[in-house]
C-alpha positions as CSV (number, residue, x, y, z in Angstrom):
1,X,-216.5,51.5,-84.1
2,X,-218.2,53.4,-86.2
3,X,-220.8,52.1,-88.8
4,X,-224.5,52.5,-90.4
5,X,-226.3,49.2,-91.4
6,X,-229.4,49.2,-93.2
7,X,-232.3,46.4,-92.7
8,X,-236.1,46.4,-93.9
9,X,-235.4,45.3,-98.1
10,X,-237.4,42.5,-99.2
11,X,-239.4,41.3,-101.9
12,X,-242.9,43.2,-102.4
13,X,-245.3,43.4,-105.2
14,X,-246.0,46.3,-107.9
15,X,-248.1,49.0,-105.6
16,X,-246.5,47.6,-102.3
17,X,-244.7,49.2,-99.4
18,X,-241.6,48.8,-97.5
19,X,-240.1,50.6,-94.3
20,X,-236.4,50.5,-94.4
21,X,-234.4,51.3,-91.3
22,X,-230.6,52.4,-90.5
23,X,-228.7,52.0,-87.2
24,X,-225.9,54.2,-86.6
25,X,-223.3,53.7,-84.1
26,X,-220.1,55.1,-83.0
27,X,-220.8,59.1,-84.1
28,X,-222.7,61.4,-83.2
29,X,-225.7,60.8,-84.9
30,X,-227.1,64.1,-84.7
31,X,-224.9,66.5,-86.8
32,X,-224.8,64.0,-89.5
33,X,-226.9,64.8,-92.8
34,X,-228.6,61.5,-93.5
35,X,-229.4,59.9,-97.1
36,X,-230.5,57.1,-98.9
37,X,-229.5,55.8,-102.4
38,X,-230.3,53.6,-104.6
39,X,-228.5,51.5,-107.2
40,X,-230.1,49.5,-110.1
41,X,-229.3,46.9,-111.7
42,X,-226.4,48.0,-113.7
43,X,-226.9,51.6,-113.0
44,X,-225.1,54.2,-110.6
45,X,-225.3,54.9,-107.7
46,X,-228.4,57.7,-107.4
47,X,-229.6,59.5,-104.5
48,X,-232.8,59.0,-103.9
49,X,-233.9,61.1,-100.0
50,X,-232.0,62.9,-97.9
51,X,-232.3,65.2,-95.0
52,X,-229.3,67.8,-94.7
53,X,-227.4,69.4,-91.6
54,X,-229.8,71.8,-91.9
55,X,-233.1,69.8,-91.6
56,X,-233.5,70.4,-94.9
57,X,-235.7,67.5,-97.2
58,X,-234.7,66.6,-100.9
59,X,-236.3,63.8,-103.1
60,X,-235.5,62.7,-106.6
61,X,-238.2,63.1,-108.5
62,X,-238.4,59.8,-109.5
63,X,-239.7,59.2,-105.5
64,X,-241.0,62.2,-104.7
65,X,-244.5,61.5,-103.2
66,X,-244.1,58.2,-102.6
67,X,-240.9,57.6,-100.4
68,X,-240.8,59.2,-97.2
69,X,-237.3,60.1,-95.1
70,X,-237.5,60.5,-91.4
71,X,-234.6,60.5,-88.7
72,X,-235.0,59.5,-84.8
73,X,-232.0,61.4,-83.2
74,X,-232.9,59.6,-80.1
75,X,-232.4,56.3,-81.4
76,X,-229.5,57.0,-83.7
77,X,-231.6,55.6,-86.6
78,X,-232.8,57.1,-89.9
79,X,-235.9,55.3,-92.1
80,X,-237.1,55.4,-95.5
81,X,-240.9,54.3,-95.8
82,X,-241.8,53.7,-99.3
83,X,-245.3,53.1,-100.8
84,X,-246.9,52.5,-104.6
85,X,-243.1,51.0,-105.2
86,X,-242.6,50.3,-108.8
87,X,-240.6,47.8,-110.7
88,X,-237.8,50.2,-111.1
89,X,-237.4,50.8,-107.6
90,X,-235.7,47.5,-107.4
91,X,-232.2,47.8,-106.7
92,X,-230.0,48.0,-103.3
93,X,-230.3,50.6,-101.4
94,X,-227.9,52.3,-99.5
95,X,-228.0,54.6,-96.0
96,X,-225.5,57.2,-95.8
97,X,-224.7,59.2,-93.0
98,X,-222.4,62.1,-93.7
99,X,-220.7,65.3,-91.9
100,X,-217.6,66.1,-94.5
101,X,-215.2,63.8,-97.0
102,X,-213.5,62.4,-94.0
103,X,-216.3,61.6,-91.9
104,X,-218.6,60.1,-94.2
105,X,-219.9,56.8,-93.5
106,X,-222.0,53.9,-95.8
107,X,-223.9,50.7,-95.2
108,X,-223.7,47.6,-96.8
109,X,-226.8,47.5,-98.4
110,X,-230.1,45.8,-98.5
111,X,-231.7,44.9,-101.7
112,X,-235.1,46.0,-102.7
113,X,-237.1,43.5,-105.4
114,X,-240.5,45.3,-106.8
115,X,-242.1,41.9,-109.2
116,X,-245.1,40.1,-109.4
């Protein structure tokens, strides 16, 4: 079966960090471009990291500098560290794992809260 499931949200203060992790099973993990997106609180859906088929890096510059994406081929699993979050990082985020329309795969979703 194949699916991605995200874990690591929580609740963390104003200048805190989180490490977020997704598990990948049933592709293969290593041809897939990898991202991560975030959804406020009655906003859309936004990407927030990625890392394409190409080993390229992207950021929105809303995170740029302060969320990291990294991917561990051998353990199927892509992460998202984030530091100095803000309280408009709050949200659920979202791991994506992607090769074309057909074969393009979500989590569930873990949510983020950034409040004192």
């Amino acid at each position: 079966q194949r699916q991605v499931k995200e874990s690591g949200g929580g609740l963390v203060q104003p200048g805190g960090s989180l490490r977020l992790s997704c598990a990948a099973s049933g592709i293969i993990f290593s041809i897939y471009a990898v991202n991560w997106y975030h959804e406020a609180p009655g906003k859309q859906r936004e990407l927030v990291a990625g890392i394409t088929r190409g080993n390229n890096f992207k950021y929105a510059d809303s995170v740029r500098g302060r969320f990291t994406i990294s991917r561990d081929n051998s353990k199927n699993e892509f992460y998202l560290q984030m530091i100095n979050l803000k309280p408009e990082d709050t949200g659920v985020y979202y791991c994506n794992c992607k090769l074309s329309e057909e074969y393009d795969f979500w989590g569930q979703g873990t949510q983020v809260t950034v409040s004192s």
